[in-house]
N, C-alpha and C positions, 0 to 999 in steps of 0.2 A: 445654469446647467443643473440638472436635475439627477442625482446619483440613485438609481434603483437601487433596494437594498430588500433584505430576503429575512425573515423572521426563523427563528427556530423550528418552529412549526412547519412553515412554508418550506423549508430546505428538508426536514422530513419526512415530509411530503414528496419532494421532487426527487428524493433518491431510495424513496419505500422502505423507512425505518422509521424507527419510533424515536420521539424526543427525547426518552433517555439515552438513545447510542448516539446521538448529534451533542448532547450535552457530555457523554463521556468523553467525547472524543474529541472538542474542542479546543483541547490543549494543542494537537495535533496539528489541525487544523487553523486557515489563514481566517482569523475573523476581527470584527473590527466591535468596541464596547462603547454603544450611546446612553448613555448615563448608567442605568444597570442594568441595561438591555443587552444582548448578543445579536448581531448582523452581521450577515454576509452579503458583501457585493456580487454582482454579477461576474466577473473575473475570479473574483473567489470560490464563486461556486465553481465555475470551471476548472481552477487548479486545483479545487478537491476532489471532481467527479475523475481527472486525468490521474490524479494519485491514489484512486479508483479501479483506474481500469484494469482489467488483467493484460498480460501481453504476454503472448510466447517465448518461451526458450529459446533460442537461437541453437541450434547443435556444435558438438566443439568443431573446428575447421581442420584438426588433426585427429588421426585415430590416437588412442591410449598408448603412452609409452610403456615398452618392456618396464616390468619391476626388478630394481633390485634391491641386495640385501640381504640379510641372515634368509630369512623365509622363502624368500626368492629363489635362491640356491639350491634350497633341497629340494632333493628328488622325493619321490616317492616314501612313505615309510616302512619299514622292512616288516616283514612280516616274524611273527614270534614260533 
């Protein structure tokens, strides 16, 4: 069985950056070291492009609660 694996280079390439933000970022990221090499598998690229991706807000499921509190309490400030 044959493990594809993904070069520095190749990875950014496939996510339109340059190799120095694949190499800064490497810490981060799931990669695997063949001798002094940096590789990525193919799963790994996918759980990096997933940690990637943007994904919407969801909105809260409740409106905002009343506030209370010093601030809360007062009214209006009075005029001088």
């Amino acid at each position: 069985m044959e493990l594809k694996t993904y070069t520095v280079k190749e990875l950014a390439a496939a996510l339109g950056v340059s190799d120095a933000t694949v190499y800064r970022r490497k810490s981060a990221w799931p990669h695997l070291r063949v001798g002094g090499d940096i590789r990525f598998t193919e799963a790994q690229v996918a759980e990096i492009v997933d940690m990637l991706t943007v994904r919407p807000i969801e909105p809260p499921s409740e409106p905002p609660r009343k506030r209370y509190g010093i601030m809360a309490s007062r009214g209006p400030r009075p005029s001088r």
